[in-house]
LODREN-240787 format. One record per residue (C-alpha): residue in three letters; residue number from 1; x, y, z. Coordinates in Angstrom, 1 decimal, padded with zeros to 4 digits. Example, Ala and Ser with C-alpha at 12.3 -4.5 7.8 and 13.67 -1.06 7.14 Angstrom:
<sites>
<site res="ala" n="1" xx="012.3" yy="-004.5" zz="007.8"/>
<site res="ser" n="2" xx="013.7" yy="-001.1" zz="007.1"/>
</sites>
This chain:
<sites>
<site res="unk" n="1" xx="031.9" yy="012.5" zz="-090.3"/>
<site res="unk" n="2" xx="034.9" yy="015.2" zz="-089.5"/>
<site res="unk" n="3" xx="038.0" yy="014.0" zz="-088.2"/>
<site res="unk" n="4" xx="036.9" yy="015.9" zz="-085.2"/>
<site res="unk" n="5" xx="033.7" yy="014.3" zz="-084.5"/>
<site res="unk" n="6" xx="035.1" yy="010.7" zz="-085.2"/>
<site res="unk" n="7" xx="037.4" yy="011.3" zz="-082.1"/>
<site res="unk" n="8" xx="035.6" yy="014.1" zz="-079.6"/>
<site res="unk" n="9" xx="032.5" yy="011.9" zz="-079.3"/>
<site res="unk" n="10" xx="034.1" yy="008.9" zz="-078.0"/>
<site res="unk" n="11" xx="036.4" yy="011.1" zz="-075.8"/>
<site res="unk" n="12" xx="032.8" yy="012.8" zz="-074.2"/>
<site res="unk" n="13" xx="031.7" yy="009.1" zz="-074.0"/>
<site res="unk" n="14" xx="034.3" yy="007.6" zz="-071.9"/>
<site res="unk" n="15" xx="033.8" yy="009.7" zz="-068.9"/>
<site res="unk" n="16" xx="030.0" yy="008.5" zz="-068.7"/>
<site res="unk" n="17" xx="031.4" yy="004.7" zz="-069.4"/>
<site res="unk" n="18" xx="034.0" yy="004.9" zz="-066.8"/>
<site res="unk" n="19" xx="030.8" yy="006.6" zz="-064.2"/>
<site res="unk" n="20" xx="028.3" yy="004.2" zz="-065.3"/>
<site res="unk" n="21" xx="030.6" yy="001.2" zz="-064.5"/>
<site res="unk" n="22" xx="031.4" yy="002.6" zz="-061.4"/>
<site res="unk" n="23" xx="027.9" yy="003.5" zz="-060.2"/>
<site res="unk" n="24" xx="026.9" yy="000.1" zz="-061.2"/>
<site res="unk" n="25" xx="029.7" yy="-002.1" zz="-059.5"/>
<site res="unk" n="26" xx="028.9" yy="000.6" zz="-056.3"/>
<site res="unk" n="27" xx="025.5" yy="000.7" zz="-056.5"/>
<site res="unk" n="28" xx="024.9" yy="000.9" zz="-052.9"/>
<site res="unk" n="29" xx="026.9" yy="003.6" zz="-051.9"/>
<site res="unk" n="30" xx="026.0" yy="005.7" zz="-055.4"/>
<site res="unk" n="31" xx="022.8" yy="004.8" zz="-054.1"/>
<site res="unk" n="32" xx="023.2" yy="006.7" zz="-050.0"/>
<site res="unk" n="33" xx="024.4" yy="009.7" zz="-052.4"/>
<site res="unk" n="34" xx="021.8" yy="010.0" zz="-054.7"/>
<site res="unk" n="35" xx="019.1" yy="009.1" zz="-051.7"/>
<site res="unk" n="36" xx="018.7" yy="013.1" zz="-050.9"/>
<site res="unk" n="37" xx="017.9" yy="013.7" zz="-054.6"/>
<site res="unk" n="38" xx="016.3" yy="010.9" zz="-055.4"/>
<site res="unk" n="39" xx="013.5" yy="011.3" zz="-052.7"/>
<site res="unk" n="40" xx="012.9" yy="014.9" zz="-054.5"/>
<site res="unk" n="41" xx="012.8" yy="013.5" zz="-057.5"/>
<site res="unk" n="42" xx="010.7" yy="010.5" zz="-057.4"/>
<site res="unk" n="43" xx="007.6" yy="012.3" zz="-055.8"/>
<site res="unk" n="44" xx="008.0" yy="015.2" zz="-058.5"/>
<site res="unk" n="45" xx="008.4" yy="012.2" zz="-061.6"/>
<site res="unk" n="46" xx="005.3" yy="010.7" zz="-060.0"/>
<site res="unk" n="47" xx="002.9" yy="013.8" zz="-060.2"/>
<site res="unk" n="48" xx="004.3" yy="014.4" zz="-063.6"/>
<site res="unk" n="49" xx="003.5" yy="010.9" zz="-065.1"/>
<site res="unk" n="50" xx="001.0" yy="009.5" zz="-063.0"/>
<site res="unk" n="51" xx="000.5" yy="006.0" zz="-063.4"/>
<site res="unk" n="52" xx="003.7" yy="005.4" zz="-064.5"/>
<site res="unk" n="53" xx="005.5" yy="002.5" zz="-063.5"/>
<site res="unk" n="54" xx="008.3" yy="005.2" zz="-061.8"/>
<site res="unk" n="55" xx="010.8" yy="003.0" zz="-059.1"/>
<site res="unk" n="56" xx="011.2" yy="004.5" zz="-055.4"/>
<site res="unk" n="57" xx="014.2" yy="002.7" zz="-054.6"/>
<site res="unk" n="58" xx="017.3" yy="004.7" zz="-054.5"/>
<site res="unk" n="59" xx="019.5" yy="001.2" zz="-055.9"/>
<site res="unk" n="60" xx="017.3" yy="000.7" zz="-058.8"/>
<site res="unk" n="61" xx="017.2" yy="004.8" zz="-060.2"/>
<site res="unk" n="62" xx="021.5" yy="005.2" zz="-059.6"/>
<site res="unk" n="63" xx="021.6" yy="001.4" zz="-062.1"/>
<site res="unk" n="64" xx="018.9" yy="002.7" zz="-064.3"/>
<site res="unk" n="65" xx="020.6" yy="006.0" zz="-064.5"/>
<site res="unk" n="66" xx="023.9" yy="004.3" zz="-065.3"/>
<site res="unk" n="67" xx="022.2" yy="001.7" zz="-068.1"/>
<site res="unk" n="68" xx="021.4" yy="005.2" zz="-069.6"/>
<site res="unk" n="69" xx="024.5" yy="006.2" zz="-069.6"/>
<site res="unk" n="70" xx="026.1" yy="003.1" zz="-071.3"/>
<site res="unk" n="71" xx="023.9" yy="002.9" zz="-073.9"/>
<site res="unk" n="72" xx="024.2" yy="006.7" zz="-074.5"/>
<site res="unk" n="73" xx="027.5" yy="006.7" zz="-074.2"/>
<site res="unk" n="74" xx="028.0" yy="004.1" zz="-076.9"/>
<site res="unk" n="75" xx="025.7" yy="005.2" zz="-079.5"/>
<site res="unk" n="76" xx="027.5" yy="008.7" zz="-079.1"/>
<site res="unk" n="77" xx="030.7" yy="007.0" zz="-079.0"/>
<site res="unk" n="78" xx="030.0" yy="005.4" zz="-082.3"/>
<site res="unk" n="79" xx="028.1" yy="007.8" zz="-084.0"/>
<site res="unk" n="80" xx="024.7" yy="006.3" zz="-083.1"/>
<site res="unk" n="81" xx="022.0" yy="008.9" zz="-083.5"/>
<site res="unk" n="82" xx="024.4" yy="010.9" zz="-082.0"/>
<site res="unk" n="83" xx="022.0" yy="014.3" zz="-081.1"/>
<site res="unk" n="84" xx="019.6" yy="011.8" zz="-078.8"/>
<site res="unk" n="85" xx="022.6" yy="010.4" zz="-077.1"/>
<site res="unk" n="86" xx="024.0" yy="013.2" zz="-076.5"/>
<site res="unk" n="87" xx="020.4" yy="014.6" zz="-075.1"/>
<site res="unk" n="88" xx="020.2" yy="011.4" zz="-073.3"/>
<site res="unk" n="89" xx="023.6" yy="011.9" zz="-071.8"/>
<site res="unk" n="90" xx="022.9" yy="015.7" zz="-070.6"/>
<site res="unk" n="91" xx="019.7" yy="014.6" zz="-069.2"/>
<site res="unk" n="92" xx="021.4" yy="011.8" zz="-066.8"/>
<site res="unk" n="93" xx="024.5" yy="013.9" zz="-066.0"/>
<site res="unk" n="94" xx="022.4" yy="017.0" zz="-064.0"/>
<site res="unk" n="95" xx="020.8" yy="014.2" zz="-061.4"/>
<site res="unk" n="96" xx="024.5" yy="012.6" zz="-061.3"/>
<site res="unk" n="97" xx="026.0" yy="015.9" zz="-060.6"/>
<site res="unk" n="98" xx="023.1" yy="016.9" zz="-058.1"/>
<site res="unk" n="99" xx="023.9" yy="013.8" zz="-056.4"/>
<site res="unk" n="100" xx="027.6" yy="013.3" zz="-056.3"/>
<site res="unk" n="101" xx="028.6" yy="016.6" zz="-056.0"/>
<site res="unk" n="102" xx="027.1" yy="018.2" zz="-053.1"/>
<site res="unk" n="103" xx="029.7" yy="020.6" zz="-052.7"/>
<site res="unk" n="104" xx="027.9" yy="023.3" zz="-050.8"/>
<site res="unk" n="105" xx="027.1" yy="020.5" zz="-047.9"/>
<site res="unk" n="106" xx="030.8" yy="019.8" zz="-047.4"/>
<site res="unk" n="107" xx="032.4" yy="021.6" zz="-044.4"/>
<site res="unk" n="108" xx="036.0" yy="020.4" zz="-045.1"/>
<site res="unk" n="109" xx="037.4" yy="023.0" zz="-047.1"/>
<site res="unk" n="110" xx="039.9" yy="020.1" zz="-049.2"/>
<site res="unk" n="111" xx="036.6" yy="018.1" zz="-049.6"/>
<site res="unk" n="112" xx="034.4" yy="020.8" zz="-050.6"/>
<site res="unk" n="113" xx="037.0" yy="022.2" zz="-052.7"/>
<site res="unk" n="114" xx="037.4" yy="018.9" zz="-054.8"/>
<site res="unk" n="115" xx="033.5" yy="018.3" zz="-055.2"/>
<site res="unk" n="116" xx="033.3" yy="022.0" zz="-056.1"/>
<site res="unk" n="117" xx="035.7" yy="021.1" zz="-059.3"/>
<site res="unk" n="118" xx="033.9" yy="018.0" zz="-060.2"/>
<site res="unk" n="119" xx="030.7" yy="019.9" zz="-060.1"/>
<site res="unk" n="120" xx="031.9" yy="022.8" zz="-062.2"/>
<site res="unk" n="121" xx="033.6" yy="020.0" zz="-064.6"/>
<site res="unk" n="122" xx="030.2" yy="018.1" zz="-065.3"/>
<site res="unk" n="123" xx="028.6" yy="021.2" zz="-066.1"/>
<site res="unk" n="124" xx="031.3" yy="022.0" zz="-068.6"/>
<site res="unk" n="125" xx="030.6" yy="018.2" zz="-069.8"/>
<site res="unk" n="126" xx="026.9" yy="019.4" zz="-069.7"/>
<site res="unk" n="127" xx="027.5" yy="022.7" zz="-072.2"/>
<site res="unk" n="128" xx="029.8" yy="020.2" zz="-074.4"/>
<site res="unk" n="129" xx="026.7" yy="017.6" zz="-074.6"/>
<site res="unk" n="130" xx="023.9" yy="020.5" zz="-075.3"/>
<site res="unk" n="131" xx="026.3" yy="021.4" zz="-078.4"/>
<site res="unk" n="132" xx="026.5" yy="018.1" zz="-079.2"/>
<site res="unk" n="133" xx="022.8" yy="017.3" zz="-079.0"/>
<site res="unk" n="134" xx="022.2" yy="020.0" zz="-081.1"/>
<site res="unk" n="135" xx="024.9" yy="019.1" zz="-084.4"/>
<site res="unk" n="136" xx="023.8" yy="018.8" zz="-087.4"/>
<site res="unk" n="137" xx="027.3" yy="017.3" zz="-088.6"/>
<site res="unk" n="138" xx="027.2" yy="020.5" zz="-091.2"/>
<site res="unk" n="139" xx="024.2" yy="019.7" zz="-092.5"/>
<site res="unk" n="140" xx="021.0" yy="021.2" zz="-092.3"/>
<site res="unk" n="141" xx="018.7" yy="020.9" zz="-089.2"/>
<site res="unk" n="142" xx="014.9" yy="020.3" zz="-089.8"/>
<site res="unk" n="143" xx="013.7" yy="023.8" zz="-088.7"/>
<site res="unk" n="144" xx="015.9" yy="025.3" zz="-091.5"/>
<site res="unk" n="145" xx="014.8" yy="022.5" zz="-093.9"/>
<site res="unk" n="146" xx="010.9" yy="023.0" zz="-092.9"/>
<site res="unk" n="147" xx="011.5" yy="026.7" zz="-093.3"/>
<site res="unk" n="148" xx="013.5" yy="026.6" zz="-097.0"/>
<site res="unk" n="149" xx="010.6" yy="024.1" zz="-097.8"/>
<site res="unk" n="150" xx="008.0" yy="026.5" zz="-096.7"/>
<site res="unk" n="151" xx="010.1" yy="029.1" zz="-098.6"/>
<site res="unk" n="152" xx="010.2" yy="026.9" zz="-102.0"/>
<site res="unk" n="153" xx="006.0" yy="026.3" zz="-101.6"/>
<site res="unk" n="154" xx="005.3" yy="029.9" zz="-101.2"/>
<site res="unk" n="155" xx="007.1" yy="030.6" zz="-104.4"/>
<site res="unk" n="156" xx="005.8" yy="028.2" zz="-106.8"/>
<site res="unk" n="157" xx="002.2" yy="029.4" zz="-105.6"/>
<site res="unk" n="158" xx="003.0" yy="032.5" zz="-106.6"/>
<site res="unk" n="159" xx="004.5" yy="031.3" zz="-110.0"/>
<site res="unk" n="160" xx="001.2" yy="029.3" zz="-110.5"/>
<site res="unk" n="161" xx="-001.0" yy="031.8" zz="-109.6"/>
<site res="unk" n="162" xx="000.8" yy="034.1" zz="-111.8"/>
<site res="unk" n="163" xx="000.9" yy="031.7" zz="-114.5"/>
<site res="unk" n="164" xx="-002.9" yy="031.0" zz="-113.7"/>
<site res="unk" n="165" xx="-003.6" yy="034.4" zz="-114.7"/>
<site res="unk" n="166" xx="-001.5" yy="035.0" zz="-117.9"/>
<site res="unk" n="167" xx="-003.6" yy="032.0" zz="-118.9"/>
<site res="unk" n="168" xx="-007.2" yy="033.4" zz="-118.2"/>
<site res="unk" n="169" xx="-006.0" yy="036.3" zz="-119.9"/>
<site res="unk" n="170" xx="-005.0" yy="034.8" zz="-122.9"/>
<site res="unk" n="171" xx="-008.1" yy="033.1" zz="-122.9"/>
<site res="unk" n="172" xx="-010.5" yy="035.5" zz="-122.3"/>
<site res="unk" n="173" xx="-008.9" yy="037.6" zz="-125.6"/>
<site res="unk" n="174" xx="-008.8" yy="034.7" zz="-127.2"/>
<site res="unk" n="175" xx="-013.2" yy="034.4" zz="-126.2"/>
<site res="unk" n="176" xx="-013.2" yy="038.0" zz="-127.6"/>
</sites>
């Protein structure tokens, strides 16, 4: 692991730590804020996975979300299976933002101006987490592995088949 990665993924955790404590020793009120989104949500969830065990109540999704968060946070903070944490991460952040940063319902303009900055700045998070959910940590990713493999198995068919050949050949003169 790069100097880099060993201290940017810890630095993108500890916003989600701080937020997930937070939301968890505030439940209730992270709860009224997430209510509007939730009840969108939830329904949607529902229709997608039917029969899944999906909660309605707004206290148990903001404390699920933020258990998410924790754990995701501290795998990516400690190099966990970082991609999925990160994806894990992203994934939590866009109902967080949608819920705590209503910006365009605000109609006093220091307010709105403040939630409009904290929305923009999770969606920066959000582009830093996508890159992270997709780094291979300089190494190959598995499309470009399958694809070299695929590459590799074309061309030793061809060498056997070729090979194949010269052999028939040779035997056929050799029948002759």
């Amino acid at each position: 692991m790069t100097i880099t990665r060993l201290l940017a993924r810890p630095m993108l955790s500890s916003l989600f730590v701080v937020g997930a404590v937070n939301a968890l020793k505030n439940a209730q009120a992270s709860a009224a804020r997430a209510k509007p989104v939730t009840d969108k949500v939830v329904p949607m969830a529902q229709r997608a996975m039917p029969g899944a065990p999906i909660p309605t109540d707004a206290v148990t999704l903001v404390r699920l979300n933020a258990a998410a968060q924790l754990a995701g946070a501290a795998a990516l903070a400690t190099g966990r299976a970082p991609r999925l944490s990160a994806a894990v991460l992203a994934a939590s952040l866009v109902p967080t933002t949608a819920a705590g940063h209503r910006f365009w319902e605000e109609s006093d303009p220091a307010t709105r101006s403040q939630q409009k900055l904290h929305f923009f700045k999770n969606v920066s998070v959000l582009g830093g987490l996508l890159l992270a959910a997709v780094d291979t940590d300089g190494k190959p990713g598995m499309a470009w592995r399958a694809r070299r493999a695929a590459g590799d198995v074309r061309r030793e068919a061809r060498q056997l088949a070729k090979d194949a050949r010269r052999e028939a050949k040779l035997a056929r003169a050799q029948l002759t």
